[in-house]
Each structure stands twice: as structure tokens, then as C-alpha cells.
N, C-alpha and C positions, 0 to 999 in steps of 0.2 A: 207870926214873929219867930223866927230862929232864936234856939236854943242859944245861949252864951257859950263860949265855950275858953278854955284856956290850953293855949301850947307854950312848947320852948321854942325861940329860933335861935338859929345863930346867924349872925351879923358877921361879915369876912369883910376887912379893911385888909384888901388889895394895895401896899405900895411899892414905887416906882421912885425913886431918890426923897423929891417933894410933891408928886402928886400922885395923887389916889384916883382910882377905877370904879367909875359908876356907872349905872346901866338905866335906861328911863323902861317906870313896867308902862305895860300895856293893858292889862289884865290885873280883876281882884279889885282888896280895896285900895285908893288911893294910886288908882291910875293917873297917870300921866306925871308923877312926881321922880324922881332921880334917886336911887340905891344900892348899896356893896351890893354886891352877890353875897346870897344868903338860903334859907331856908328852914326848913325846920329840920329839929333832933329828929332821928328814929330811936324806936324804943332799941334799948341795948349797944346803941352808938355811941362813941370817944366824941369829943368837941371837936378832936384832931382829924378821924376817922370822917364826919360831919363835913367840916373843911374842904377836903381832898373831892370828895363825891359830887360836894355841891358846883367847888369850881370844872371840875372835866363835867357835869351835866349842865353847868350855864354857860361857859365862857373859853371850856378849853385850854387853859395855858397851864403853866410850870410854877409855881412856888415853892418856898421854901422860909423855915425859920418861923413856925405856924407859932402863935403863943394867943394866951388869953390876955385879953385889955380892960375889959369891964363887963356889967350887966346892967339891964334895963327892963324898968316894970311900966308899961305901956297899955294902957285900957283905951279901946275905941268902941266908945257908948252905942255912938249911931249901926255899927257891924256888929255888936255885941261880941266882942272881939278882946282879951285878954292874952298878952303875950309877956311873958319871960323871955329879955333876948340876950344872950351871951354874945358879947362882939369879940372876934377871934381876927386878931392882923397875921398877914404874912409879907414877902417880900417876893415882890415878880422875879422870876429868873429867865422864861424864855415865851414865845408865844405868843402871835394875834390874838388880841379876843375879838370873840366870835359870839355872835346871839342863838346859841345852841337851842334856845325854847324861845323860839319869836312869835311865840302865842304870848309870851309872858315878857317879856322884853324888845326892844326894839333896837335897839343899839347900847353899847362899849363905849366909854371914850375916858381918855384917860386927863383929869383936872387938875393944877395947881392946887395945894388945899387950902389958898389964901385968897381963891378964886372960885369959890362953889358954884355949880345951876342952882335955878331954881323953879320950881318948890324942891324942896327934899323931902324924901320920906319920915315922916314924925320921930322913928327910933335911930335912922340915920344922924338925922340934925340935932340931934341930942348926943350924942357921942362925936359926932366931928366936930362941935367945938369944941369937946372937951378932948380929942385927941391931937388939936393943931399942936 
């Protein structure tokens, strides 16, 4: 059985006037589900700093206007799995997204946020409803 283990992510709400950028993973737990572009803290990293790295290493585009929106304590029993996630929005400025790790993603597409896919990722779906 693997160890439990617990990180920070951060969660990036990607928008676009009224809709939001999500990506379906491929890879990990809860494949096949729809999510910001995200990842984890490194140690000694800004939330802002965080932000910036994770979009040029998944998705490639331009933002701007980076702020913090909330946090979220999210346990997944069966992955033994504990996460602290900071959701951090920004505002697209320029840029195709691109599935820069399509081991870990399959596609970009950008949704109406009164229009979600589905499934969503569990720490996603908890913060976009609460951020329509």
C-alpha cells in the first residue's frame, strides 16, 4: 500500500471574458476527468511564480492579472492522496493553448462556465461552482 502523502497545488482558473480553459488529464489519478491547468507548489516558490511556470509548461499562452481566489482541502482515500489546493485565476491575453505534456493531458478547450464537461476533476468542481 503506498504511503499517504500530502502536497500543495495550485489550481489556475484560466479566463477568457465568460469562459474558462480546461484540459482532460490522461495520466495519474482520476483520468479522464476535465481541469485548470495546475500543479504543485515547489518548495520556495510565490503562488504567482507557481502560476507562470506551470502555464508555459502545460499550455503555453500569455496571462496576466494572476490573483488568489480560494483554497481547498481535498482527501482521495482510495490514492491515499491529501491535497491543499490554492486556486489562483488569471486573465488570458494572448496564445493557442497547446498540450505541452500530452502524457498528462490530451487537449485545451476553452468552455462557457455555465456550460461545464463532464466529469470534472473533484478540486476543480468545487471551486467552479463557487466561482461562476
Amino acid at each position: 500500500m503506498a504511503k499517504p502523502q500530502m502536497r500543495v497545488g495550485i489550481g489556475i482558473l484560466i479566463l477568457r471574458g465568460k469562459d474558462i480553459l480546461l484540459g482532460r488529464r490522461i495520466s495519474g489519478h482520476r483520468s479522464g476527468t476535465w481541469q485548470t491547468a495546475g500543479g504543485h507548489l515547489e518548495f520556495g516558490e510565490s503562488f504567482n511564480d507557481c502560476v507562470r511556470r506551470e502555464i508555459d509548461e502545460e499550455v503555453g499562452i500569455k496571462v496576466t492579472n494572476i490573483r488568489q481566489v480560494i483554497a481547498t482541502n481535498d482527501i482521495f482515500h482510495q490514492e491515499h492522496k491529501h491535497y491543499v489546493s490554492v486556486f489562483m485565476a488569471c486573465d488570458y491575453v494572448s496564445g493557442d493553448p497547446i498540450a505541452r505534456e500530452p502524457d498528462k493531458c490530451s487537449e485545451w478547450r476553452w468552455f462557457p462556465k455555465d456550460k461545464l464537461p463532464s466529469p470534472l476533476f473533484l478540486p476543480y468542481a468545487k471551486v467552479l461552482r463557487l466561482v461562476k
